[in-house]
NUKOL-802497 format. One line per 4 residues: number of its first residue (from 1); their letters; for each residue x, y, z of C-alpha. Coordinates in pm, 1 decimal. Each point is the difference from the previous one (the first is absolute). Layout:
BEGIN
NUM = A = X,Y,Z; ...
This chain:
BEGIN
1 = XXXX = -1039.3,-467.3,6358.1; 150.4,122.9,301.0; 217.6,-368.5,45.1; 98.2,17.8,-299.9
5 = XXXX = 127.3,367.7,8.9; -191.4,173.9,-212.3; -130.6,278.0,248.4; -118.3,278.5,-234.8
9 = XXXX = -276.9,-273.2,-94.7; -62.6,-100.2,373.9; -85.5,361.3,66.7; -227.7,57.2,-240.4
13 = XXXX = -221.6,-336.1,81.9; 44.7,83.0,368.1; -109.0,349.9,-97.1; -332.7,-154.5,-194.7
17 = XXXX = -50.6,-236.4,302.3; -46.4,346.5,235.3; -197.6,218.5,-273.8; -264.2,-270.8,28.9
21 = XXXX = 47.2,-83.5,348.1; 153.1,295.3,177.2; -7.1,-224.5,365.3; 166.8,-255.4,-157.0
25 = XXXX = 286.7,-46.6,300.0; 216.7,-260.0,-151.1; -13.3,180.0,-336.6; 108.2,295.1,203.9
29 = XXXX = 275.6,-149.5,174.1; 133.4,-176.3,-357.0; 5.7,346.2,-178.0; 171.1,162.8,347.8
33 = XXXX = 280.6,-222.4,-7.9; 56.7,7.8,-376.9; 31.8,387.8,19.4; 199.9,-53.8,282.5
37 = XXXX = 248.6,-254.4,-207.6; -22.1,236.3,-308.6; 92.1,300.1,232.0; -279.9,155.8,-97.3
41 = XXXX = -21.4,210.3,318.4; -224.5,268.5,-161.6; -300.9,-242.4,-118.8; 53.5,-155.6,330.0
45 = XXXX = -97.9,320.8,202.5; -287.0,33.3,-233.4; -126.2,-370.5,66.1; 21.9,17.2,395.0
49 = XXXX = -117.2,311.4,-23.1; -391.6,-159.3,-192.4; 59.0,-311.6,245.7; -52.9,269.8,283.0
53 = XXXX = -305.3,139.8,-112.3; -167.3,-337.0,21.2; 141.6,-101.1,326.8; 69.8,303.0,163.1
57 = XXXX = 88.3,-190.6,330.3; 240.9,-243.5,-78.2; 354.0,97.1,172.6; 165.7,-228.9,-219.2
61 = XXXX = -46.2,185.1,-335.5; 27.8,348.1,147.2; 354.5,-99.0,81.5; 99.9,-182.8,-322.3
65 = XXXX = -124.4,324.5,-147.9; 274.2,184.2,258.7; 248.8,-225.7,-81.6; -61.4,11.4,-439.8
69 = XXXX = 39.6,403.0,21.5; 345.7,-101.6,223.9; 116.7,-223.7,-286.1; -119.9,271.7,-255.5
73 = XXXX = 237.1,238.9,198.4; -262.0,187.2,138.4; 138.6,6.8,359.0; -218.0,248.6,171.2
77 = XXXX = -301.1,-89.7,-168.5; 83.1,-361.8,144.2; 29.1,134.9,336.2; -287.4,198.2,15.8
81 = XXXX = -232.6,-311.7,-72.0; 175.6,-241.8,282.1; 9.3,270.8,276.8; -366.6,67.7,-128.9
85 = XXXX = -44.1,-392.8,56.1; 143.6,-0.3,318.6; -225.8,262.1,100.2; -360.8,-162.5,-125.1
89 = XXXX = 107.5,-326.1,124.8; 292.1,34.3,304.1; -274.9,-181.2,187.5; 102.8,-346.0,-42.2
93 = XXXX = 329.4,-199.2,14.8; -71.6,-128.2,-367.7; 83.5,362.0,-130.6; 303.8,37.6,122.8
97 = XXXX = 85.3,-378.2,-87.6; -69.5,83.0,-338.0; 220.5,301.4,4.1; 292.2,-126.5,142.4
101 = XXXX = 25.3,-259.8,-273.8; -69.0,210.0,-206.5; 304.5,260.7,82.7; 206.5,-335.9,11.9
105 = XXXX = -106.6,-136.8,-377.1; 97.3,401.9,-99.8; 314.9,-47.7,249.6; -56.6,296.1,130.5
109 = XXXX = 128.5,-120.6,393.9; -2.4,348.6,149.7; -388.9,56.7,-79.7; -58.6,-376.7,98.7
113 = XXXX = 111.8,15.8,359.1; -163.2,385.7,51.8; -341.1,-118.0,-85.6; -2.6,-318.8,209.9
117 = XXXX = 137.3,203.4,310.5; -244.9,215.8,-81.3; -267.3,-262.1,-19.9; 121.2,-127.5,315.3
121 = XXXX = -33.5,355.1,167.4; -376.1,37.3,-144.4; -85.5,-343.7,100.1; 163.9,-22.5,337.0
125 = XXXX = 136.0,-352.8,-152.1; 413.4,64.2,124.4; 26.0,-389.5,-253.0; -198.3,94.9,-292.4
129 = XXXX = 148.7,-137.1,-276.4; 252.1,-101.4,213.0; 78.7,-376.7,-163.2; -64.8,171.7,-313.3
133 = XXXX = 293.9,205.7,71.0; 189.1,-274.5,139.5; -39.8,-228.4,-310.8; 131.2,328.6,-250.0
137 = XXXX = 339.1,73.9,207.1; 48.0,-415.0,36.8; -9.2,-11.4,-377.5; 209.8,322.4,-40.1
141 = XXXX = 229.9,-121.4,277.1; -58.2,311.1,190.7; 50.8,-192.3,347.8; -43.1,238.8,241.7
145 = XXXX = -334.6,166.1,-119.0; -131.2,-381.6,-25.3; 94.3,-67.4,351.8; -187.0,293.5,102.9
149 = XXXX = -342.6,-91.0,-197.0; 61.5,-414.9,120.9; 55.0,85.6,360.1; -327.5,262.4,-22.8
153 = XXXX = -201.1,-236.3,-162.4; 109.8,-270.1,263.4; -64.9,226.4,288.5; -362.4,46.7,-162.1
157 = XXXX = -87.9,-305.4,-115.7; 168.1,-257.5,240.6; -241.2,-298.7,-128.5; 191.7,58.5,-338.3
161 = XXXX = 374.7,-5.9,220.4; 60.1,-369.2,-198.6; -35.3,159.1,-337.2; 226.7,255.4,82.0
165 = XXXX = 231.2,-159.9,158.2; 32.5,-223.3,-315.1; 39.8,312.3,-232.4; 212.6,166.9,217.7
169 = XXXX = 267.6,-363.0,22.3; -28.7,21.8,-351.5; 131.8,309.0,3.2; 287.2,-106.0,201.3
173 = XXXX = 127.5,-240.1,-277.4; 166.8,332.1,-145.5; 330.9,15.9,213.5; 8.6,419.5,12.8
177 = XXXX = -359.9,-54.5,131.2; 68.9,-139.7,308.6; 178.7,273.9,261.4; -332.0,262.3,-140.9
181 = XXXX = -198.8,-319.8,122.0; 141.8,-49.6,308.3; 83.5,402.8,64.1; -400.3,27.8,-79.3
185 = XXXX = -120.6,-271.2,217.1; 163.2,103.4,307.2; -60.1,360.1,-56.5; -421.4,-77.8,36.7
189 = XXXX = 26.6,-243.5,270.5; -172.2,244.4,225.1; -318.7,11.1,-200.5; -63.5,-314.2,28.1
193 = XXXX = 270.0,-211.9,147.4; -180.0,-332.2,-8.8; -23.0,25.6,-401.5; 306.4,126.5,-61.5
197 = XXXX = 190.3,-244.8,256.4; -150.0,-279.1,-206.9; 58.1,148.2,-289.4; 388.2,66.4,95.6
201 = XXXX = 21.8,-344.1,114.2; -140.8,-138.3,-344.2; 260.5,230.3,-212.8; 256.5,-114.2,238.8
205 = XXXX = -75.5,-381.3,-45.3; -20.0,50.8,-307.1; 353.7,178.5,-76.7; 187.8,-273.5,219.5
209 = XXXX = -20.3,239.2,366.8; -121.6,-292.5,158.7; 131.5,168.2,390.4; -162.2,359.6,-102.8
213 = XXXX = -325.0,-208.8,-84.2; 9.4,-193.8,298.8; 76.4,332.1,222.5; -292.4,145.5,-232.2
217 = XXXX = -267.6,-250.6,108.2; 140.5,-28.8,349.4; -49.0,376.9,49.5; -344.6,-86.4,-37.9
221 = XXXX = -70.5,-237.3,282.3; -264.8,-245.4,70.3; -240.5,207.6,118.9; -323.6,-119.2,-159.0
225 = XXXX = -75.0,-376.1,-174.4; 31.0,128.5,-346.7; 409.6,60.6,84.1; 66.5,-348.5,125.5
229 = XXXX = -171.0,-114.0,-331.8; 250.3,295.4,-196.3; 332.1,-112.2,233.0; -130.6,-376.7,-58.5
233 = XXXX = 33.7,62.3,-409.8; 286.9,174.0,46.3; 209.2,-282.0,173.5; -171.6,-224.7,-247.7
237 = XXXX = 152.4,175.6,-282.3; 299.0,59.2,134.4; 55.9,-402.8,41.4; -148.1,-6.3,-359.2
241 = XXXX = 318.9,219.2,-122.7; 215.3,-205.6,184.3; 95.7,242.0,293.6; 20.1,-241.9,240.3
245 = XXXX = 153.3,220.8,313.3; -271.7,258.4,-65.5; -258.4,-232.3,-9.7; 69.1,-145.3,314.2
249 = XXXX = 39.4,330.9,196.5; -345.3,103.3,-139.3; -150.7,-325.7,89.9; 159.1,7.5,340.8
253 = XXXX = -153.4,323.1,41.5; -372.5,-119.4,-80.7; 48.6,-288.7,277.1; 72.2,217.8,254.6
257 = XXXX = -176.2,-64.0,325.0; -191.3,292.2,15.3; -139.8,-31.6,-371.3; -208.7,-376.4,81.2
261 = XXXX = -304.7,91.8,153.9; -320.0,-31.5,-267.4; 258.3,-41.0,-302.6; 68.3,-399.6,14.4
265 = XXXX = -63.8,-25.0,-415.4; 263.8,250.8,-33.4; 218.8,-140.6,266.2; -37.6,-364.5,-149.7
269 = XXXX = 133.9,174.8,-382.7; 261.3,191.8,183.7; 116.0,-323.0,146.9; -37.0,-163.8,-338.4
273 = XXXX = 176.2,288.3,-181.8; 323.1,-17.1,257.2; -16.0,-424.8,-82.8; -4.3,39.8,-363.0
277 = XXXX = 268.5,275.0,33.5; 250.3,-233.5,141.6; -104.2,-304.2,-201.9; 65.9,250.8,-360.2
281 = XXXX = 306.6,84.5,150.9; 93.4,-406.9,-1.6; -133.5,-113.9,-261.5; 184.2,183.0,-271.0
285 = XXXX = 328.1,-135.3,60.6; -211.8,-389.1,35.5; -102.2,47.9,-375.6; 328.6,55.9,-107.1
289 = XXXX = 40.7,-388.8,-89.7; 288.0,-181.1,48.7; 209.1,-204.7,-283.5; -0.9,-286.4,247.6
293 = XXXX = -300.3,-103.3,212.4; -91.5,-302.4,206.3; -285.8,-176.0,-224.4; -138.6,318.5,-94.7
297 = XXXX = -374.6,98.2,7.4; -64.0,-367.6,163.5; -218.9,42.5,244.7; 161.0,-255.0,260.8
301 = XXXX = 283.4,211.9,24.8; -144.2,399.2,-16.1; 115.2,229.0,231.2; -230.6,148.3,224.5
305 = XXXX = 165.8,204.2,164.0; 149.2,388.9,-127.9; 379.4,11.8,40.2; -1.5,314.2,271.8
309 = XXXX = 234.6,253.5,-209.3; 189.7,121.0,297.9; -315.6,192.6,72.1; -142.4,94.4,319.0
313 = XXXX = -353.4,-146.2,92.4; -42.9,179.7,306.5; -245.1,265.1,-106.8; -198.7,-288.9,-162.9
317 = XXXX = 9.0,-265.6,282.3; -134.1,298.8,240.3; -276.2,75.6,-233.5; -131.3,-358.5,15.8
321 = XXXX = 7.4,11.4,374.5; -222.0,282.1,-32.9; -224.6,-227.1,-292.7; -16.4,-242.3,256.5
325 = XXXX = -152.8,152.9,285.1; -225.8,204.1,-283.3; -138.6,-367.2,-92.6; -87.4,-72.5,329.7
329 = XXXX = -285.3,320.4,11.4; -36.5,88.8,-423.1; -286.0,-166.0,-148.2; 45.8,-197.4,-290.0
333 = XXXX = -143.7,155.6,-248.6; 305.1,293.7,52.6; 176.5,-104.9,-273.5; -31.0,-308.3,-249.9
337 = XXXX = 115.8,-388.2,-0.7; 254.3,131.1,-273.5; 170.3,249.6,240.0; 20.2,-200.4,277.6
341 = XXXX = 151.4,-290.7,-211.5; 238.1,210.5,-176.1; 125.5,103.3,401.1; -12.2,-359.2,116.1
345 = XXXX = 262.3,-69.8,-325.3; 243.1,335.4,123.2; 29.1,-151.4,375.6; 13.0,-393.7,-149.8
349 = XXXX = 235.1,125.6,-289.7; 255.0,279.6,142.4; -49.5,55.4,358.1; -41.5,-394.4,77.0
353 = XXXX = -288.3,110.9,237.7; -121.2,-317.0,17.4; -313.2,34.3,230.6; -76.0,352.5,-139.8
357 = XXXX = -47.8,-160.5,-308.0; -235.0,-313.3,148.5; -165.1,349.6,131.4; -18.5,128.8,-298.3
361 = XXXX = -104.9,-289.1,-226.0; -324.1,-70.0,259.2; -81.9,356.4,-8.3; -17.2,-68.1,-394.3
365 = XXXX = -215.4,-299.9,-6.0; -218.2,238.5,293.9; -18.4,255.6,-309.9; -196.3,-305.5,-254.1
369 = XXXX = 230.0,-15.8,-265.0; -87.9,-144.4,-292.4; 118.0,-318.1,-105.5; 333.2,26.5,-202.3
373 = XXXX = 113.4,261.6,318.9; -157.1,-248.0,212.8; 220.3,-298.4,-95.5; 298.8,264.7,19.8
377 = XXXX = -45.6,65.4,326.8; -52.7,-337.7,148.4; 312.0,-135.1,-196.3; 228.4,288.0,164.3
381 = XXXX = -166.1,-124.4,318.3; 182.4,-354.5,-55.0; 333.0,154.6,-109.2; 28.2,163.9,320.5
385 = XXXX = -9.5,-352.9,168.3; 324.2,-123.6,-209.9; 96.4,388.8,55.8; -31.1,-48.8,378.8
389 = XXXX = 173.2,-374.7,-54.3; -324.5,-177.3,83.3; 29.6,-269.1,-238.4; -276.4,-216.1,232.7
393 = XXXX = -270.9,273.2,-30.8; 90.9,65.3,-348.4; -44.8,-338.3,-120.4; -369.5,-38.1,186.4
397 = XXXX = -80.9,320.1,-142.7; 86.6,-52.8,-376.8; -171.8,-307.0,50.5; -288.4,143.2,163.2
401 = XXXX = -24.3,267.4,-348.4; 124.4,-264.5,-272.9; -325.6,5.0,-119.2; -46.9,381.5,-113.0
405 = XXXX = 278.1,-77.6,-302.7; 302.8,-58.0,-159.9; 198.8,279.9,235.7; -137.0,-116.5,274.1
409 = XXXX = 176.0,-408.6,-63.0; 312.3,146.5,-111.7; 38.9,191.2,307.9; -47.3,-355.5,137.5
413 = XXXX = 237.3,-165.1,-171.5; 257.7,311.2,71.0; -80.5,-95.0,382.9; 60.3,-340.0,-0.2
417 = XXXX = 381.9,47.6,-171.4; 59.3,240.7,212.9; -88.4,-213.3,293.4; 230.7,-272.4,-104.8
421 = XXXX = -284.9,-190.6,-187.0; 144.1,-59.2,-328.1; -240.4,-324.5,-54.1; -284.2,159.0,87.9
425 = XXXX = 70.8,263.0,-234.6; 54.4,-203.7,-284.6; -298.4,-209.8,30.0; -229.7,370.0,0.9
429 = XXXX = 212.0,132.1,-274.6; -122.3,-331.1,-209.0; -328.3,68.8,92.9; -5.9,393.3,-120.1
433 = XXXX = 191.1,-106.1,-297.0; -277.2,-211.6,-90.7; -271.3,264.6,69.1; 128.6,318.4,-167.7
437 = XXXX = 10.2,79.9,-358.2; 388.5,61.1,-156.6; -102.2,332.6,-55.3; -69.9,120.6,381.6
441 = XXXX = 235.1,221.8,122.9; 178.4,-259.8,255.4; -6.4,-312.9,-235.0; 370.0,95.3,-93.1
445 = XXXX = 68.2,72.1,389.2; -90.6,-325.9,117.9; 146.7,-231.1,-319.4; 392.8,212.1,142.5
449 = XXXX = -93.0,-36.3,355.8; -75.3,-429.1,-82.4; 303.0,-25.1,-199.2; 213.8,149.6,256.9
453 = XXXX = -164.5,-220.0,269.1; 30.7,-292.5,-183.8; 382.6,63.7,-117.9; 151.9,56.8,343.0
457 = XXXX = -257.4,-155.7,176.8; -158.5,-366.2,-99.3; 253.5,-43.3,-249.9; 271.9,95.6,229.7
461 = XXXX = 233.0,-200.1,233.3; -63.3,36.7,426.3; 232.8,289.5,-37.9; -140.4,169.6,-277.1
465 = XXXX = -302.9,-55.2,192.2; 91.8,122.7,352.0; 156.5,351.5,-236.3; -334.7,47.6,-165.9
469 = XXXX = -169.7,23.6,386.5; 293.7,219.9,106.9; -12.1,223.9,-310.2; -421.5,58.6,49.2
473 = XXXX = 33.2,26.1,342.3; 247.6,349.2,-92.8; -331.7,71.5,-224.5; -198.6,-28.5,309.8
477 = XXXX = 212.6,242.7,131.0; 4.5,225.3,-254.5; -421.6,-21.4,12.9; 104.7,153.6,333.7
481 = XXXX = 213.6,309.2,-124.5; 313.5,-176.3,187.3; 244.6,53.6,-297.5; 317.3,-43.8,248.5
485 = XXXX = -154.7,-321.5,103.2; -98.4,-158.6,-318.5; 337.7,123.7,-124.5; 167.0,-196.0,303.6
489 = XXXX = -171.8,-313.9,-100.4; 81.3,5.1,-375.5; 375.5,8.6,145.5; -43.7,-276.4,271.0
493 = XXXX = -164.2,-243.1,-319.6; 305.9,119.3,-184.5; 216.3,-95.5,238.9; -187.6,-337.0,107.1
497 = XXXX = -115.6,-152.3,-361.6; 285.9,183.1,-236.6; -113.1,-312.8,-247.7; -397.8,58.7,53.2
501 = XXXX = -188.9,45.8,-363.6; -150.8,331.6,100.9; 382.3,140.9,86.7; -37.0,235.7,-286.9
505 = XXXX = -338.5,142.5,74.0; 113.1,37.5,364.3; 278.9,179.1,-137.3; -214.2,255.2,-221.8
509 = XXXX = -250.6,44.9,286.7; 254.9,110.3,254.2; 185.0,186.7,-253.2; -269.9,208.0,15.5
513 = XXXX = -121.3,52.7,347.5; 368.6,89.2,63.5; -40.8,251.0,-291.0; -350.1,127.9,168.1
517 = XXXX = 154.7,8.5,306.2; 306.3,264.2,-150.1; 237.5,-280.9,93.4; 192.8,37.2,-355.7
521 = XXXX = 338.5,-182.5,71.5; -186.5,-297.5,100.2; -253.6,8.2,-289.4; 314.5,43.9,-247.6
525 = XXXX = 178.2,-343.6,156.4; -345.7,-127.1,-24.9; -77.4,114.5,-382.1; 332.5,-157.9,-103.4
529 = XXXX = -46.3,-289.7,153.1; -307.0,-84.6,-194.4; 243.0,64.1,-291.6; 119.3,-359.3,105.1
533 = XXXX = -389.6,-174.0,-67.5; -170.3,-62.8,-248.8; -159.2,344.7,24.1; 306.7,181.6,-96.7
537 = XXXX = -139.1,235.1,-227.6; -223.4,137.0,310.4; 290.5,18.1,237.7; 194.9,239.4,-251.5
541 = XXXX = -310.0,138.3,-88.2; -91.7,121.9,369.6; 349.9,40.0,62.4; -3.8,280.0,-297.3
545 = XXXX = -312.7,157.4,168.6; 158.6,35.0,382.5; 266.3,204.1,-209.2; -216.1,185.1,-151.0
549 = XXXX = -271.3,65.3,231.4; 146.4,-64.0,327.2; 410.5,128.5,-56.5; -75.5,275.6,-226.3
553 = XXXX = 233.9,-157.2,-284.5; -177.5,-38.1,-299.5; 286.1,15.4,-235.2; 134.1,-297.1,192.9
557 = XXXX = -372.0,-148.7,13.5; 36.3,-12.9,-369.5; 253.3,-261.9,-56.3; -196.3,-234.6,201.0
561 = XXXX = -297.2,64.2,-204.1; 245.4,-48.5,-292.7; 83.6,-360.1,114.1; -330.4,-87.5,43.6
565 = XXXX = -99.7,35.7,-354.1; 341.9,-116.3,-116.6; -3.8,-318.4,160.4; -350.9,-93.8,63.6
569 = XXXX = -199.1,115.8,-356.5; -243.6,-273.9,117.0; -98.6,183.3,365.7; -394.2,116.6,25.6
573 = XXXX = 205.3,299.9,141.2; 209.6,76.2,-344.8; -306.1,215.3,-85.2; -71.5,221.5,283.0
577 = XXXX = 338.8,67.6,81.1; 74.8,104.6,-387.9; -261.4,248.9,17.8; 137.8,117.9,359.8
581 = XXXX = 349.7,-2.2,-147.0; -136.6,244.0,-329.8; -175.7,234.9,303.8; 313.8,-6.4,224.8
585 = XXXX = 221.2,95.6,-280.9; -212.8,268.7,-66.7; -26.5,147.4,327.4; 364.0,-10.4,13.8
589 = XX = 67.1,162.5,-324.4; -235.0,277.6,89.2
């Protein structure tokens, strides 16, 4: 009856249901709310009123029956029961709980807040009701007065500091929120200023203050283990939101000297933490993929080595001195295989620490990695032999491994080209080729790396020949990080074989060490004269890009990119660069 709407004939069954069964509580509660919906305030006193009788005790009813003579405009009456309540049962927290929502259902604020500061005063509880409180002003956006219950609530109930704190940044979402926030904060620091320091360092992260945070947490010292662990997260996250300079202060900081003894795990993820910090503040600008690449994502001619970004390594190449004489005295067990792996690849990969990272890669095989890491490590330990130029230790040592896979023999075959063993190479390239399935991840690697062997190699005159030795001997030296170098010996086989088949890849490749290297007149020269090969569409291509990316000219880039498409339709690179063209036109436009 009562879904359907009919409530004169819900009362009356509701009504039957109590004659018969006057304790009936959910046939009490039904005809309650119904009077309540019809407004019929009246036969709602007069029901509360018989519920009493039979349950003379429960606090619940004998403030419904308050709140039904309120409704029925009998103010005083309505009164007189709830300070009646509060007398018989001001005992307990759960009465004035009850009240206070109560006053806040009738929005009556004023009587709200008196009878939970009086329940405070009774109780000698200075937070009774205090989140309560809180949670009403959030909703109302009454800032202030929620600052005040959140920061007494924290102050007395510090195990619940990560709830709060989350309510409180929530709050801080609302822009007119944030000076009562902040005023608030640093008004109560003296109550508790551990707390409220962290708590002024979360709103500050959190708002985009990343220097008041860091003076925030920094304020707070490293007194005790449990701030090193707070600082630690702290640098983390600041890495994590990209604020690189930060991060490595606060890193810096946990390194110090007078901060190692009895703290090598937190040392070893400080250390970490500064590592990664440098290597995210690489490797966005190495995702950002060129149009033109030398035999892209083929693994026989990766880069392993970060381009350095003008950026200072100091700071970082004086905490691994410190890493190094920690591994000397830590045991193992301080932190994983992982960590010291991922250290090993920051000093193999952007500070070209070559023997720190042998250090580091032995102290991860030390740590019993597991087999995937495992394999990992003990490849990086062979790239630092072709790293370090040590093509004779290299070769025994791939040799030596060969058996643990695939990686392992075409780290082999890499070794013997780059030591000027082109036969060699071919014959172990056969012999993988007829191994691995045409689905493995280096199957298309080593069918580009043959073709190109066999093309300006075997099927090549002496010259052709003596330029394919001369052109992987600059690959050598690029292995090595010598980019002036390798670009030097590009030029002397241009000079020397200007008829050699490989001219135009020797072209390409010094095109863009001299691009790497920031020489850009000397990449352009080179870009345009690949025009003149049979790669034309890549010379204008990469000659577009060194505009673009390297000049600051992209309206000038454009025509280049124009050409391209215009006179090559057939390129691979008509694609890529009509999709860059769309972007660039956009960006310009905007």
């Amino acid at each position: 009856m009562e879904k359907q709407g009919n409530l004169e004939n819900a009362v009356a069954i509701y009504e039957g249901l109590l004659k018969n069964e006057p304790k009936n509580l959910q046939a009490y509660q039904k005809l309650k709310n119904v009077h309540k919906k019809m407004g019929n305030y009246p036969k709602m006193v007069l029901l509360i009123k018989e519920h009493i009788k039979l349950f003379p005790n429960d606090l619940q009813s004998h403030l419904e029956l308050g709140e039904a003579k309120y409704l029925n405009k009998n103010i005083k009456g309505a009164e007189k029961i709830w300070n009646d309540l509060e007398s018989k049962f001001g005992n307990t927290p759960n009465t004035y709980r009850i009240l206070m929502y109560m006053y806040s259902r009738l929005s009556l604020q004023e009587e709200m807040e008196a009878v939970v500061y009086r329940g405070r005063e009774k109780l000698n509880n200075h937070a009774l009701l205090s989140l309560d409180l809180a949670n009403y002003y959030k909703a109302r956006r009454v800032f202030d007065k929620a600052m005040d219950e959140f920061i007494r609530y924290l102050i007395a109930n510090l195990q619940q500091k990560k709830m709060i704190t989350d309510r409180i940044l929530h709050m801080s979402d609302e822009e007119e929120a944030r000076a009562v926030i902040e005023k608030k904060i640093l008004e109560n620091v003296a109550k508790n200023e551990s707390a409220l320091r962290i708590l002024a360092a979360s709103f500050y992260f959190k708002t985009g203050n990343y220097t008041k945070a860091f003076n925030q947490h920094h304020t707070l010292g490293f007194t005790t283990k449990e701030d090193l662990i707070r600082w630690l997260g702290f640098a983390d996250n600041l890495r994590r939101e990209g604020k690189y300079e930060l991060a490595v202060k606060a890193y810096e900081l946990l390194l110090s000297p007078k901060l190692i003894s009895n703290n090598t795990k937190i040392i070893g993820q400080a250390l970490l933490g500064l590592g990664l910090t440098f290597e995210n503040k690489i490797i966005p600008s190495q995702n950002k993929f060129p149009l033109v690449q030398y035999f892209p994502d083929n693994i026989f001619f990766e880069n392993h080595f970060y381009e350095d970004q003008n950026l200072s390594f100091s700071s970082l190449e004086t905490a691994f001195q410190f890493y190094d004489s920690l591994l000397v005295k830590m045991p193992v067990s301080s932190f994983s295989a992982s960590a010291h792996f991922r250290l090993g690849e920051i000093q193999y990969r952007i500070t070209m620490d070559f023997d720190g990272a042998s250090r580091s890669y032995e102290a991860a095989l030390r740590s019993k990695p597991k087999k995937t890491l495992e394999n990992d490590i003990r490849l990086r330990i062979g790239d630092l032999y072709l790293a370090k130029g040590d093509t004779t230790s290299a070769l025994a040592y791939f040799e030596h491994e060969r058996s643990r896979g695939t990686t392992f023999l075409n780290r082999l075959i890499q070794a013997n080209l780059l030591a000027g063993r082109p036969d060699t190479a071919m014959v172990l390239i056969k012999s993988a080729l007829g191994t691995i399935r045409p689905e493995a991840a280096s199957f298309n690697d080593l069918l580009e790396l043959r073709d190109l062997i066999q093309q300006h190699y075997f099927s090549g005159s002496s010259e052709d020949r003596m330029a394919f030795e001369l052109f992987f001997s600059s690959e050598f030296l690029l292995r090595q990080k010598k980019l002036s170098e390798s670009a030097e010996a590009l030029y002397y086989l241009r000079e020397q074989y200007p008829n050699a088949s490989i001219l135009s890849q020797a072209i390409l490749r010094e095109a863009l060490i001299r691009k790497t290297l920031n020489q850009i007149p000397e990449a352009l020269l080179l870009a345009e004269k690949l025009t003149q090969t049979q790669d034309g569409d890549i010379g204008w291509v990469l000659y577009g890009e060194i505009l673009e990316k390297s000049k600051n000219e992209p309206k000038k880039a454009l025509d280049y990119y124009y050409r391209v498409l215009e006179e090559f339709p057939a390129s691979l690179l008509c694609e890529p660069v009509r999709f860059h063209v769309r972007k660039l036109n956009e960006k310009l436009k905007s």
